[in-house]
N, C-alpha and C positions, 0 to 999 in steps of 0.2 A: 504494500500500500504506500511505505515511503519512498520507492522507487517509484511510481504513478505522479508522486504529489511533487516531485523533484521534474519529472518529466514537464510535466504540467508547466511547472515554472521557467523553466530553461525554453520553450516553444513558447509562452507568451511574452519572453523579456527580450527572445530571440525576433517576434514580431514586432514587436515594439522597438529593437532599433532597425528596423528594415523599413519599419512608415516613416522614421526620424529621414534615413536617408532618401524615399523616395519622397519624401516632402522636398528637401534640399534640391533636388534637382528636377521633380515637377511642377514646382513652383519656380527655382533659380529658374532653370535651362540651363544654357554650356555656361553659361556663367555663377552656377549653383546660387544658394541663398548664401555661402561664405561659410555655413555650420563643419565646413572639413577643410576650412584652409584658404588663403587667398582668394579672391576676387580676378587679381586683375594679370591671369594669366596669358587672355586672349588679346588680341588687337584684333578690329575690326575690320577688314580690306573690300568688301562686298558686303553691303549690309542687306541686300537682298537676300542671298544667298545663308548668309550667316541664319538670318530669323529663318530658313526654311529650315535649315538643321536644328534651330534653337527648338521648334514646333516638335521636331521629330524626338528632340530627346524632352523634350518636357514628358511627350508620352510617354517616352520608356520609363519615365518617374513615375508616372504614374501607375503604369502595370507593377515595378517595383514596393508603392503603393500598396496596391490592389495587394501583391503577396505576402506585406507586411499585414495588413488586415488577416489574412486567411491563418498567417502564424500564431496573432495576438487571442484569434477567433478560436482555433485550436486545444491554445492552455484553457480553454474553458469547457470545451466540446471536442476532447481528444479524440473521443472512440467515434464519433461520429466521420469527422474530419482525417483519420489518422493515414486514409489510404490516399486522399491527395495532397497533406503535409510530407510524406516521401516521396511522390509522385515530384513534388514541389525542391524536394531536396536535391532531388535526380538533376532536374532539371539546371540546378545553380549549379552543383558540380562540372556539370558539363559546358554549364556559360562560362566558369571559371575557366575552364579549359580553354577558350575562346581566346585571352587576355594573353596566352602560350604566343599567338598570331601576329603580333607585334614584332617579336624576333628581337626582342630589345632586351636580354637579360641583366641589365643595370638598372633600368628599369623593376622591371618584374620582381627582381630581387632587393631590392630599395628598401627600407624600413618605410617607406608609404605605401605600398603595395601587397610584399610579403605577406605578410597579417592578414589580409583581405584575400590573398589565393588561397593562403594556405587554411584559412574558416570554409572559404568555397571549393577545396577539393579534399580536406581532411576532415573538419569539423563536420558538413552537414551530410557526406556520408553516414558518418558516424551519428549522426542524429537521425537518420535514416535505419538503418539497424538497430536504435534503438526505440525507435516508434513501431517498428518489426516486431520486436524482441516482447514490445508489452503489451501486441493484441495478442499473441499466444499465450497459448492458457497448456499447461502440461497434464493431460487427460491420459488418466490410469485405468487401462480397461479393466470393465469387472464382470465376472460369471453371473449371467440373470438365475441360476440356479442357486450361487453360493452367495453371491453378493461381496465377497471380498475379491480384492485386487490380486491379479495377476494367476489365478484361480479357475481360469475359462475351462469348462467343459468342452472337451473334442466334438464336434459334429459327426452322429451317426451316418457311415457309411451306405 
């Protein structure tokens, strides 16, 4: 029960920084609201251009968003939720994988980066397994004759 109630906790504290972030950048755009760090990375050179990209990642905030909800949604309604909280976990692992595509391993390996691959390819697996781990239930067959475990009468031939 105290691994349920930990579980619990760790998926809605884990949603709750995923709306923090999808806030920051579907409300900033490329220029986020500043909640992770400078402002004023970009220069402007086509501002047309620039707001159609700014549009596209507002939205990917907001699906980020959207799966912070479903995380936060979760710690409250685990069993309900639990097969598309790994579905969900699946899915980050493999966007982490994504971040591989840069080909910039100074980057990638950067103490602003690392942290954030290594949650998206170590941590939500493993939160994945363990949302696995706590819909099974370890069911001890029992003999409808004897009623104790492990006890099954043979089927007549």
């Amino acid at each position: 029960m105290k691994q349920t109630k930990l579980l619990n906790i760790v998926v809605a504290l884990t949603g709750f920084a995923i709306i923090i972030l999808g806030l920051n950048i579907g409300l900033g755009g490329i220029l986020t609201l500043g909640w992770q760090g400078a402002r004023d990375f970009v220069t402007i050179t086509d501002a047309p251009s620039f707001w159609v990209q700014d549009s596209h990642v507002r939205f990917i905030g907001g699906l980020w968003f959207g799966v912070g909800v479903t995380f936060l949604t979760g710690g409250f309604w685990l069993s309900q939720l639990r097969p598309t909280l790994m579905i969900l976990c699946t899915l980050i692992a493999a966007a982490g994988l994504f971040r591989l595509s840069a080909l910039r391993s100074d980057i990638i390996l950067s103490a602003d980066i690392a942290p954030s691959m290594i949650l998206e390819l170590v941590g939500f697996p493993l939160l994945a397994i363990w949302l696995l781990r706590s819909g099974t239930e370890l069911v001890v067959p029992t003999s409808k004759a004897s009623g104790q475990p492990g006890k099954e009468k043979p089927l007549p031939s």
